[in-house]
C-alpha positions in Angstrom: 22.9 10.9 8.7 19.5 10.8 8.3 19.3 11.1 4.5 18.9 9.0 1.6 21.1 6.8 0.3 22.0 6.9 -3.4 24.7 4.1 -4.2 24.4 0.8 -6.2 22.9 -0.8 -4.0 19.8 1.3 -3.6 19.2 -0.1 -7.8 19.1 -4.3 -6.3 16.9 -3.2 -3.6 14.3 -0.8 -5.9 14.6 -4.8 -8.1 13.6 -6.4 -5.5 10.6 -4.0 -5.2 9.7 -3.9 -8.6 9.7 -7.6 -8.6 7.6 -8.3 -5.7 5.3 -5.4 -7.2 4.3 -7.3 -10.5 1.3 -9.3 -8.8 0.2 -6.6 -6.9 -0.2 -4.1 -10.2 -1.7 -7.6 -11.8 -4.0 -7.6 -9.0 -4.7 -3.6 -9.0 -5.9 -3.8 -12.4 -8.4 -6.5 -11.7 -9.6 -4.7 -8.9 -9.9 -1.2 -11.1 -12.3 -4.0 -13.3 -14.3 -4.6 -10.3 -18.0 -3.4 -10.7 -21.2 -4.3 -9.7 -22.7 -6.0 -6.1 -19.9 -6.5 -3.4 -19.9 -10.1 -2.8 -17.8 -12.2 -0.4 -15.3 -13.2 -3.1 -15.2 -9.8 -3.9 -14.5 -8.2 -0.7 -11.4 -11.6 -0.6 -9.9 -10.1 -2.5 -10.0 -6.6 -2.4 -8.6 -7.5 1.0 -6.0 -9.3 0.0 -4.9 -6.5 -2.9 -4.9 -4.1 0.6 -2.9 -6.8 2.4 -0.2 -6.7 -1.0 -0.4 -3.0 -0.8 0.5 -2.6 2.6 3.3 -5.1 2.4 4.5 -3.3 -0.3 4.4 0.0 1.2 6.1 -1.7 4.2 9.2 -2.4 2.0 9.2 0.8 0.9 9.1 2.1 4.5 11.9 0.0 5.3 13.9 1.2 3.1 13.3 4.7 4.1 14.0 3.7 7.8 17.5 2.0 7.0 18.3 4.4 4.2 18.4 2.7 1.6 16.3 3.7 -0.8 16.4 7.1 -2.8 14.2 10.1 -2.4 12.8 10.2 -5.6 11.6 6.4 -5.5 9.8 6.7 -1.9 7.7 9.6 -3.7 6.9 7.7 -6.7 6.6 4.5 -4.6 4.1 5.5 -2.0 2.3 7.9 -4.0 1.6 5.3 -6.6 0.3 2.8 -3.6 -1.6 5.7 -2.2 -3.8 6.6 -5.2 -4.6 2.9 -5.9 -5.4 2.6 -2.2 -7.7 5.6 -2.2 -9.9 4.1 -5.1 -10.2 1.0 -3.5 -11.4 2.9 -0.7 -14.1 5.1 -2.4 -15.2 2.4 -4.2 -15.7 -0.1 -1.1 -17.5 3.0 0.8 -19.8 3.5 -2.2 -20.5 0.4 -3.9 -23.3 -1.5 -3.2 -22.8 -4.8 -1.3 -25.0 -7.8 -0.3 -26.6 -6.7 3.3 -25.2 -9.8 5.1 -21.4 -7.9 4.6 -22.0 -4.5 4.2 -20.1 -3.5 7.4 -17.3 -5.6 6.5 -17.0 -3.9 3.6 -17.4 -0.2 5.0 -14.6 -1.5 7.4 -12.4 -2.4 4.9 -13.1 0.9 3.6 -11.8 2.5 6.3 -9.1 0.0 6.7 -7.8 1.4 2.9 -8.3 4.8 3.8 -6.2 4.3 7.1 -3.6 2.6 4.5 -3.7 5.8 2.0 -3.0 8.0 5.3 0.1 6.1 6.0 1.1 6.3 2.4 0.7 9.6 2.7 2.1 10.8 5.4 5.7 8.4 4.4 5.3 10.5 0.3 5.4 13.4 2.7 9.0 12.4 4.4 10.7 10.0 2.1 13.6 10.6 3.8 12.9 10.5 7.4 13.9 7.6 8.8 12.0 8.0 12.0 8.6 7.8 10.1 9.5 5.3 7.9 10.2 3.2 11.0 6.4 4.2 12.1 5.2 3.5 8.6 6.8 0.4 8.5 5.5 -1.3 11.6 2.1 0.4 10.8 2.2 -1.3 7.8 2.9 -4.6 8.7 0.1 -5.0 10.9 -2.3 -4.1 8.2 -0.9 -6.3 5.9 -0.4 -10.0 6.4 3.5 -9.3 5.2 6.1 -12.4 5.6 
């Protein structure tokens, strides 16, 4: 009913996950490099790694909210996404940026943490289907998702 599903299909769709999830962990490690002066081109694409984050999490939602994706990989999923979201919003609300941004970038702060919440609350109820429904759309709109 309003469990999990555990079959063979569940293992193409946690493929098609892992697939899509290779630039994004490409991308999180560039950003866990990031030091130094927030610059435009910096704060580009720390957006954009919260943009692949959020679509990310919104497959992962999706999959919660049709059922098709185990307990045990919504957990590790979303907890995974929310950790790397939480750093990138500490460091955006503590780095130093170039005054001409500087709210941009405690937006986009806020914007991650907002992310990390959502995250949060679908590691909380992986196999609710209601909230990943809510996680889902919530999701999308952060993210500029296809």
């Amino acid at each position: 009913m309003g469990g999990a599903r555990v079959d063979g299909k569940d293992h193409v769709h946690r493929e098609t996950l892992i697939r899509r999830g290779v630039p994004l962990i490409v991308a999180l490690l560039l950003v866990g490099c990031n030091g130094g002066t927030v610059d435009r081109q910096d704060l580009s694409k720390d957006a954009g790694t919260l943009d692949s984050i959020a679509c990310e999490g919104a497959l992962v939602a999706d999959g919660v909210a049709r059922g098709r994706t185990t307990v045990f990989y919504a957990r590790e999923q979303t907890e995974e996404l929310r950790v790397q979201t939480s750093n990138l919003a500490h460091a955006l609300a503590t780095r130093k940026s170039i005054a001409s941004i500087e709210q941009r970038v405690r937006k986009k702060s806020r914007e991650a943490a907002a992310l990390a919440g959502a995250l949060q609350r679908l590691h909380d109820h992986p196999s609710d289907r209601t909230v990943g429904a809510s996680v889902k759309r919530q999701l999308e709109q952060a993210g500029s998702c296809p």
